[in-house]
C-alpha positions as CSV (number, residue, x, y, z in Angstrom):
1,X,201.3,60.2,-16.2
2,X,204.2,60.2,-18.8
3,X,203.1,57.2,-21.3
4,X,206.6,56.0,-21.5
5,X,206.4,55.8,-17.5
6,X,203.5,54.0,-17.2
7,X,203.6,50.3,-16.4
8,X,200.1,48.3,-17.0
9,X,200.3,46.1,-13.8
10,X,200.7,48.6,-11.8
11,X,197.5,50.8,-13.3
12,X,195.5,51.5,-10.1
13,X,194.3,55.0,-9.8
14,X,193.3,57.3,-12.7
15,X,196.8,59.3,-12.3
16,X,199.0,56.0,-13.3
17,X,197.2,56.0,-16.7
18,X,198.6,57.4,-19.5
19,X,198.3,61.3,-19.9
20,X,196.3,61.6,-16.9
21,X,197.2,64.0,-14.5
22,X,195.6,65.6,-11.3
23,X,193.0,68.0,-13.5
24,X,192.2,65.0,-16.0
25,X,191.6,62.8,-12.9
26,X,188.9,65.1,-11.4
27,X,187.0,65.5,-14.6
28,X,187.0,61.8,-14.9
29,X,185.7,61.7,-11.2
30,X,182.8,63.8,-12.1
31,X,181.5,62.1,-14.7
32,X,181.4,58.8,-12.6
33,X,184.9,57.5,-13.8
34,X,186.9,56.2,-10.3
35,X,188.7,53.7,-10.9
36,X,190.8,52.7,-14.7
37,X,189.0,49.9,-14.9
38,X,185.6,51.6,-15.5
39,X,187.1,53.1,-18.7
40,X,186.9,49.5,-20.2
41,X,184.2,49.5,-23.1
42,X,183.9,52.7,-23.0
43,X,183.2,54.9,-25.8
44,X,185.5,57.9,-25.3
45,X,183.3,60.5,-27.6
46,X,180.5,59.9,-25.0
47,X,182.3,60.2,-22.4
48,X,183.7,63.8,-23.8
49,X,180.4,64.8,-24.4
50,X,178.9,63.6,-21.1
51,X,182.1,66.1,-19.8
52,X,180.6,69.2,-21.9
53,X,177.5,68.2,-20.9
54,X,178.0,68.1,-17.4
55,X,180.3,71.2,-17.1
56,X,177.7,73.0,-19.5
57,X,180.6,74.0,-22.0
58,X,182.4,72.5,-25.1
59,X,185.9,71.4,-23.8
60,X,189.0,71.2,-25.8
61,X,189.1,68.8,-28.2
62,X,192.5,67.7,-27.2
63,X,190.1,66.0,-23.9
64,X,188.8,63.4,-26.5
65,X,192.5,62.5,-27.7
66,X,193.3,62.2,-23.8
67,X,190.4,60.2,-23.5
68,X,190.5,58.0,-26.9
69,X,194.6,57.5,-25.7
70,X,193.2,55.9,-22.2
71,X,190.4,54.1,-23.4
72,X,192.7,52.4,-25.9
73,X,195.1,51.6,-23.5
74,X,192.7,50.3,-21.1
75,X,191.4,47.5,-24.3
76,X,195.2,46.5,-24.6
77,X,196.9,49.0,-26.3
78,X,200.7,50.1,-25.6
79,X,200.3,53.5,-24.0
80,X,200.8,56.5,-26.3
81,X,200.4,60.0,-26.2
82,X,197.6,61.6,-26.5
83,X,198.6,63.8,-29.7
84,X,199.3,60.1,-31.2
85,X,195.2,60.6,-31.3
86,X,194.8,63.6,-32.9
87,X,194.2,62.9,-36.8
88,X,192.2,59.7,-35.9
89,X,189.8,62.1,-34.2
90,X,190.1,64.9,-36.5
91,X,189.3,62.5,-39.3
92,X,186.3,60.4,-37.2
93,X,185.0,63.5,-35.8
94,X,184.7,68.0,-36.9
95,X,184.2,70.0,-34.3
């Protein structure tokens, strides 16, 4: 979803987070995310690289911004998008 559409009370599925559309959502599914509340405490690197891991092939690093955007919303922080994430991961992480 669009981050400046999303509205935090009414976060329920995977699609009503921020930058999460249909193809997101699946690869969430499959590695055992369901719900946006399981994304709390999460560590969004692992969770990209349980994706690559699981679909035996690097992803796009733009996956991690997606995922550092949601897992930062999902700790309290006003929903951005996910290329708001890009030099924080380029800096924290080379790929």
């Amino acid at each position: 979803m669009n981050p400046v559409k999303v509205v935090r009370e009414e976060t329920k599925k995977l699609t009503d987070l921020p930058n999460i559309g249909a193809s997101i959502a699946k690869d969430l599914e499959f590695i055992g995310i369901k719900t946006p509340d399981d994304l709390k405490g999460k560590d969004p690197k692992k969770l990209y690289d349980l994706l690559c891991e699981q679909k035996a092939s690097r992803q796009d690093p733009c996956v991690l911004d997606v995922f550092m955007s949601i897992t930062d919303f999902m700790e309290g922080a006003e929903p951005k998008v996910w290329w708001a994430y890009t030099d924080k991961r380029k800096k924290r992480w080379k790929f």
